[in-house]
C-alpha positions, 0 to 999 in steps of 0.5 A: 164118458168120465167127467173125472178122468178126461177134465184134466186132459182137457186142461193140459191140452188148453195149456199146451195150446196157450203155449204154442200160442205163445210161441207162435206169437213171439214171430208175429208182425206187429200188424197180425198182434194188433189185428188180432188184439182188435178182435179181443185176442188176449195172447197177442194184446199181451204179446204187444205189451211184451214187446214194447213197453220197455220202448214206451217206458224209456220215452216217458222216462227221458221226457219226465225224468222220473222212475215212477212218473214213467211207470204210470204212463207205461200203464196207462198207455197200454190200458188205452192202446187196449181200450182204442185199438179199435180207432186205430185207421191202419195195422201198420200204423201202431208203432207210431200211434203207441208213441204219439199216445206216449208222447201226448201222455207226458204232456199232460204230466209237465202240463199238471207239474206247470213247470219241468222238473230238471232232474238226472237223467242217469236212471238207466234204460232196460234194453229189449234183452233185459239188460240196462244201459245208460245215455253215457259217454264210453269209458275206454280209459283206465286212467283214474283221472280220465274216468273221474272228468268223464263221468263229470262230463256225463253228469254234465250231459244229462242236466243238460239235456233235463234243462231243454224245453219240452218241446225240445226234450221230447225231439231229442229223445225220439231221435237219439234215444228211441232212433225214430227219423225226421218223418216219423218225429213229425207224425208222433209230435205233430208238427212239420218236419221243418219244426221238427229239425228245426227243433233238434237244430236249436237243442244241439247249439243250446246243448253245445252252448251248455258244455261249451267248457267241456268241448273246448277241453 
């Protein structure tokens, strides 16, 4: 056999074959990726950070209002989702686990800040496509006046929501920015649905008391 001629084969048919892994994994359940990342499936580890950092990144980034801050804890929660996918007690369960380890990471961070840094929250989120949006009011006027008091409203909005607590900001978050229900807030937080609504109750009349002005308009 020559050595020479056939190695490259050998290479162009392992690329091939991490291309089809690729493709394939694309379609995979999340429950398939994490079992698999369990057994030290590289492909599908990296599938898992492809399809959810950005979701980790846009919870850090609105519970810490900060670009970098947000960054580090997107790093840093999927080096441990690597590290302890092992302890994970059920497949099904790592949506919740990643955003329990997200959410308890920011924790530590306002914890070493020994305050909360009230801060814009204007830096935009990357969807899913790679696109960014804002948290913003739509704009479906062209009148210049129209747009100036509605993007001193947005402002408004924002420092509003920077000035919760963090107990607060992590709620509203979860529920408004990444979509999560009543039930699965509970789980992430760990505290009681009755805390949790409880919670979300408080920061919308705290919320409607800071932009009284606004919506009396």
């Amino acid at each position: 056999m020559n050595f020479r001629k056939t190695q490259p084969e050998a290479a162009d048919a392992r690329l091939d074959q991490w291309d089809r892994s690729r493709s394939t994994d694309a379609g995979a359940p999340d429950n398939e990726l994490v079992a698999r990342t369990r057994r030290g499936d590289l492909a599908a580890y990296e599938e898992l950070f492809r399809r959810h950092h950005k979701r980790v990144y846009n919870i850090a980034l609105r519970v810490l209002s900060n670009e970098a801050e947000a960054a580090d804890v997107t790093q840093d929660v999927f080096v441990r989702v690597y590290e302890a996918i092992g302890k994970l007690k059920s497949d099904d369960a790592f949506l919740t686990w990643l955003k329990t380890m997200t959410v308890n990471r920011c924790r530590d961070i306002l914890r070493r800040r020994g305050r909360l840094r009230i801060e814009s929250l204007d830096a935009p989120i990357e969807q899913s496509d790679g696109t960014f949006t804002s948290i913003e009011i739509p704009d479906d006027s062209n009148n210049p006046r129209d747009v100036l008091e509605k993007k001193f409203l947005r402002q408004s909005v924002h420092k509003a929501i920077a000035s919760l607590s963090p107990d607060a900001r992590e709620v509203v978050t979860l529920f408004y920015v990444d979509g999560a229900d009543i039930a699965t807030i509970s789980k992430i937080v760990k505290s009681p649905e009755g805390t949790v609504k409880s919670r979300l109750s408080r920061a919308r009349n705290d919320l409607k008391r800071k932009l009284r002005h606004h919506v009396e308009q």
